[in-house]
N, C-alpha and C positions, 0 to 999 in steps of 0.2 A: 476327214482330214488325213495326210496320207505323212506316216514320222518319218521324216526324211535325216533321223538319227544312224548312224553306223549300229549296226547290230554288235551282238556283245561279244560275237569274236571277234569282229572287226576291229572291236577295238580294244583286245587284251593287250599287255605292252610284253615287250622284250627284256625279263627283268632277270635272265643269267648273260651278264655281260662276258667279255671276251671269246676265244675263240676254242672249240673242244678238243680234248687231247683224242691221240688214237684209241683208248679204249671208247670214249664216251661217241667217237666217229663209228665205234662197231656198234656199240646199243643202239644206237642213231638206226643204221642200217635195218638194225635187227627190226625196230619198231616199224619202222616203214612198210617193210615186206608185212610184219601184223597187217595195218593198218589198210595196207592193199589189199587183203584175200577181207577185209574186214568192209569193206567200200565196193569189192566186188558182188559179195552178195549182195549188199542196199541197190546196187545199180538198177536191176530188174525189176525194183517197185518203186521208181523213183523217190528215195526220202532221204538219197543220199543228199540233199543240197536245203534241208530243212533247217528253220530258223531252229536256233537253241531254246530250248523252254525254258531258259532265266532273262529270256530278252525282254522287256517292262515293254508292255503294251502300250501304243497311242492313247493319248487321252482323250476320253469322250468327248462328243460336241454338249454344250451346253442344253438344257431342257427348254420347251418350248412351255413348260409350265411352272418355270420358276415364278416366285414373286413379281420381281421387277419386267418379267414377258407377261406375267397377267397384268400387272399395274397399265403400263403402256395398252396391252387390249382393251382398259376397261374405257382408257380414257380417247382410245379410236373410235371408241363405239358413240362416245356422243359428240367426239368432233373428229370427223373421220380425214378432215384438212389437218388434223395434230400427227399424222402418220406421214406425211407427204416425205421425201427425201433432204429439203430444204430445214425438216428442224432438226432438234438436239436436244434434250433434259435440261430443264434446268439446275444450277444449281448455287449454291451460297453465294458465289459474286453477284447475281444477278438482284438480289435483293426483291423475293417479292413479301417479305415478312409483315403483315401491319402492323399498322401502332397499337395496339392492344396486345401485339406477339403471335398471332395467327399463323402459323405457315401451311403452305397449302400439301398436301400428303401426295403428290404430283404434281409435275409441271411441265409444259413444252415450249420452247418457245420457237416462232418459225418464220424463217426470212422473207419477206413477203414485194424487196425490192425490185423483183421484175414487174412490180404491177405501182411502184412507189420507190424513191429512192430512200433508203433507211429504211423502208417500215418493216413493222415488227410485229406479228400476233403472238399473245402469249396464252396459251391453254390450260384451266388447269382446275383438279378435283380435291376440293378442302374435307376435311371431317367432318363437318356438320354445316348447315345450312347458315348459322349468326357467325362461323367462322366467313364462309364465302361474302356473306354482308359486310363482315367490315372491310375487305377487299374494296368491296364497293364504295364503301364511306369514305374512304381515303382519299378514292379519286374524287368524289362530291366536296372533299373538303380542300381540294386545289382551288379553287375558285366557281363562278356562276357558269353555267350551264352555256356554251357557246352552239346549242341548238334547240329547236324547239322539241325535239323526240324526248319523251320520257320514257319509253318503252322499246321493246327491239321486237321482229315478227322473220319468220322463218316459213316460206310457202303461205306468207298473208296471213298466217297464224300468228296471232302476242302469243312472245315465251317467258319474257319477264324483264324487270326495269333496267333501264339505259341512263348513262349519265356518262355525255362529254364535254373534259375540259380543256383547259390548255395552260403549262405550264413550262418555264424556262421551252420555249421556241418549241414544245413538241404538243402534237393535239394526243389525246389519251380520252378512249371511248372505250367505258366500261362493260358489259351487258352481265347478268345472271341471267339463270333459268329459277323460275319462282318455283320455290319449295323445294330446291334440289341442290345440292354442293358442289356446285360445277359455275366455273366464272371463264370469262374471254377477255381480252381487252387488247384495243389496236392502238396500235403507238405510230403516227407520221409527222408531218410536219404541219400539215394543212387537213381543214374538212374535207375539203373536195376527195383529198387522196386518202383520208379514212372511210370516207362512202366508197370509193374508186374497192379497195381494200374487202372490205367487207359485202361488197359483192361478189368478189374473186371465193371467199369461207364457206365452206361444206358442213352445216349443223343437222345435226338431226332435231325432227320436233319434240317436246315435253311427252306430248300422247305417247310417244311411244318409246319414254324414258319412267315411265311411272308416274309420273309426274301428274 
């Protein structure tokens, strides 16, 4: 990043106001002429035009191994669609807390309306495996199952249970990965456009999450 701040001479101020009598016009003088045989010698090693060493350095670029750049890493790594340019972090407005108090330790959530209008896939890795389940429960406890899948599969591979329902006008299709703290869930209007959706999602398989 390039500090497009005025350097520190740049920007000292003019703080002997008015104008110098004759003696102080002779000092003046006399300095100058220093100043000159003093800028003559620098001239031939070029350093006459050198920043001041009190000038406060640019601030570093952020690390690519902070916290929050590994948290997002971890959670590209088992849904590599949670990276795409269309999301953003969740956070406290969006409410994914459940009713038990669970919150999930990341979140993404990511726009998915060029494939649906509104839809919405939300990503995200909880602390433990019963916290990610009651994610799951919540949605089970909207109402009956408006499909017959209990399961979800990835490359014809099961990775672990499914439950969609449908509540206040939006369909909401859960998935986990069994035995692992990681949940998905797509939010449209309609089935059709939650299958539509959820073929567009880049998951990686369990095999090769530990799982």
């Amino acid at each position: 990043m390039t500090d497009t701040r005025p350097s520190v001479a740049a920007r000292a101020d003019r703080s002997a106001g008015g104008r110098p009598g004759g003696a102080a016009i002779a000092a003046l003088v006399a300095g100058l002429a220093a100043l000159t045989l003093v800028l003559g010698g620098c001239g031939s090693t070029g350093q006459g035009s050198a920043q001041p060493s009190s000038a406060a350095p640019a601030p570093a670029p952020p690390s690519a191994t902070t916290p929050a750049a590994a948290a997002s890493q971890d959670l590209a790594r088992v849904f590599p669609s949670s990276a795409e340019p269309t999301c953003r972090p969740a956070g406290s407005q969006d409410q994914l807390t459940t009713s038990n108090g669970s919150a999930p330790v990341e979140a993404t959530i990511c726009d998915y309306s060029r494939v649906a209008p509104g839809a919405l896939v939300i990503f995200a890795r909880w602390s433990d495996v019963p916290a990610a389940q009651s994610y799951y429960n919540d949605t089970a406890n909207l109402g009956p199952r408006i499909e017959n899948f209990d399961v979800w599969q990835s490359n014809g591979v099961q990775q672990g249970p499914l439950y969609t329902a449908q509540s206040e006008g939006r369909v909401i299709s859960t998935g986990l990965y069994s035995g692992l703290p990681y949940s998905w869930e797509i939010r449209t209007a309609t089935l059709e456009e939650s299958n539509a959706v959820f073929g567009q999602v880049r998951f990686r398989p369990r095999s090769e999450l530990g799982g």
